[in-house]
Each structure stands twice: as C-alpha cells, then as structure tokens.
C-alpha positions, 0 to 999 in steps of 0.5 A: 702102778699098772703097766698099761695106765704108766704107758697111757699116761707118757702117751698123753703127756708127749701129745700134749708136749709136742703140741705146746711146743710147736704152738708156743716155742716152748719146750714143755718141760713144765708138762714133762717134770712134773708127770714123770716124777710123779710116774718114778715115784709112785714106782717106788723110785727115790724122790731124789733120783726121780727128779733128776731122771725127769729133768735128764730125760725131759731134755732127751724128748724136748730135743726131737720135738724142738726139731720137729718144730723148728723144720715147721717154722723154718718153712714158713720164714719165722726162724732168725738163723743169726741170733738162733746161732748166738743163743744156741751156742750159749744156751748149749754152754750154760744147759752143760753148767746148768746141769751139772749143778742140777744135778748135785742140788735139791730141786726143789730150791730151783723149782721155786726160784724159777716159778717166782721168775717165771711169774714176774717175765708173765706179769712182764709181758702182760704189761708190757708195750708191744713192737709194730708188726713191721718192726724189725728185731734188734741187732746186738751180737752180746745181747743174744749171747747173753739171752741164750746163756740165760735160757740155757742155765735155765734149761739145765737147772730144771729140764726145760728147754728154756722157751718160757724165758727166751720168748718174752724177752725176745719179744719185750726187749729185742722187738720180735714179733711173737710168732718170730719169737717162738719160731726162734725160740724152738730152734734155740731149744735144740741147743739147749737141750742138747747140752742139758742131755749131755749134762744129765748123761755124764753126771748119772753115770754110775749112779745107783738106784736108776729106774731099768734102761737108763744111761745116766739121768736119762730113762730110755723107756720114757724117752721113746714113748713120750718121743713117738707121739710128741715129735708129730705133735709138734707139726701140729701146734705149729699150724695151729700157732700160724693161724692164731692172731698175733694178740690171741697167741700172746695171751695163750703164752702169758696163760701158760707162764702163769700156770708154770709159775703157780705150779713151780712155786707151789701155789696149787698144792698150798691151796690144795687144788689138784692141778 
C-alpha cells in the first residue's frame, strides 16, 4: 500500500471519529477497529497481531478525543460528575480484564457476540418508552458501578470505548435525557480507555511481529495521525450534537447501533455489501 494513500486514510477516519464522538457519546471505535486492521493487514501484518494493535491503539485515540468532547459538554452542563465518577472507576477496572483477555482470545468470537448485544440494546432503544424532558436521572450508587463495569469489559474486549452500551442504558433505565447521556458517556470514555491502553500496553510487551514504533499493542504512527484530526473533530460533533433535537439525535444513535451490530456480526460481508 502506498505511504501517502496509508496516511489519507487514518487521516479521514480520525475526522470522522472525533465527529461521532463529540455527536454521539460514543468512542468510535466501530470506525477505528475495522479500518486499521484492514491498513495492518494489507501491510502484511499477521491477522492476529493486526486485530490486537487496532483494538490497543483504538483506545490510545478514543482517550484524547474522549476529553476533547467531554470539556465541551462539561461547558455546556450535559455532564453528571457522580455517576461518571462511579462508572468511570468501574469501567477503568473491568477496561484492564477486558483487555487482558482480549488480548490472549480470538477476535472474532468477541466481535460477533458484541454485534449481536449491540444489535438487541438498538432494538431496545427503538422500542423503548422514553423519560419526560424534566425528568431527573436515577440515583443508585451499585446500579452505576455495575453499568460502568459493563461498558468497561466491553471496552477492553474490543477497543471501544464503550458509549454504544452506556448511553442506551443510561437512557432507557436510569432516566437521562440523551444529550445527558452522551454528555456522561464521553466523560466515562476517559476511564475506560484508559484502562484498556493499559491493558494492551502491558500485555504487547515483547511481543514479536509488532508493526514499526509500537509500545506493546499500541502503534505510535497511527496514534498520532488519527489523534491530530480526531481531537478538533470532537468540538465539532458536540456543537453539532446541541443543535440537533432530542428525538432526531435519538434516531441518528440508534442508526449508528444498527450498522455497528450488522458489521460486527458480519452481515455485510455474508451478503456481500461492501460496507
């Protein structure tokens, strides 16, 4: 692959990142995974390795994109700082195990469990009965240690930051308005990045067959590239994510949870859609 198409490439995929992230909370790692994978292996990277790198260094840019985002919606109100505090401390936790187990099972296993959740949390939220806009969050201090854990496992399994779990259920159950939820969510991203870069850190170390300027499962190359674009991004999508409708923003969320499911689990690839 040409050195300057490689380059492009990362470059459009951390705009596109850093605007989902700022617009929907999430961590885009959907978006991140599968593209440089797809750039390791057509370098000639083992399969293997090239899954684990995409899931460490997904996390590395998910991390400064999360915070970029999260100063944004912490300006405008939209973050909950108790229930991040909860579910950040569990998510950095469970990120750590989730990555550690990432890193020594098949992807593809936890690739297609995760599409199928993914896929019924969509149907959920599409389904689902919706809080009054003056309704308050719940309270409950297990409850948000509990959501965190799971988004954090999530997020170490499978380089993600974990947002495309966190806000439907801090929506559905715990009563968030969305653009508190995704406000929330991308402050809780932080956490669980963070323990997932830890994570594929320590466990790539001394691992043979890493692509040039890697520290364990983390490429530097790719970190810095896709970084640079995806952290001004962010600021973007959340503008953008304060001007949209509540119900509008819903829909583009659940949108985006169908693709990630269908893609996960393979559908596209099966019908033969290049997408």
């Amino acid at each position: 692959m040409d050195f300057i198409i490689y380059i492009v490439v990362l470059l459009l995929t951390g705009a596109l990142v850093g605007f989902a992230s700022g617009l929907l909370g999430v961590g885009g790692g959907f978006i991140l995974v599968p593209i440089q994978f797809f750039l390791l292996t057509s370098l000639g990277f083992d399969p293997t390795t090239s899954i684990r790198v995409a899931f460490g260094t997904s996390l590395a840019v998910i991390l400064p994109t999360a915070i970029s985002g999260t100063f944004g919606h912490k300006r405008r109100g939209v973050v909950v700082t108790g229930p991040t505090i909860l579910m950040g401390i569990s998510g950095l936790i469970a990120a750590l195990i989730g990555g550690t187990i990432a890193s020594n099972t098949p992807g593809v296993y936890l690739k297609i469990l995760f599409g199928f959740l993914v896929f019924i949390a969509s149907i959920w939220m599409l389904t689902a009965r919706y809080p009054e806009s003056d309704t308050e969050p719940k309270s409950g201090i297990l409850n948000y240690i509990s959501i965190g854990f799971i988004a954090g496992m999530l997020s170490g399994l499978l380089g993600v930051g974990g947002g495309v779990i966190l806000v439907p259920i801090l929506v559905i159950l715990m009563g968030f308005k969305m653009i508190k939820a995704v406000g929330t969510s991308t402050a809780v991203i932080i956490f669980t990045s963070l323990g997932g870069i830890i994570a594929y850190t320590l466990n790539g170390v001394n691992t043979n067959g890493l692509p040039p300027y890697s520290i364990g499962y983390v490429n530097l190359v790719q970190l810095l590239v896709l970084a640079v674009i995806s952290v001004p991004m962010a600021q973007i999508g959340v503008k953008a994510s304060h001007k949209l409708p509540e119900k509008q923003l819903r829909y583009i969320f659940i949108f985006v949870m169908f693709y990630i499911a269908l893609k996960m689990i393979g559908v596209f690839t099966w019908i033969g859609l290049p997408l």
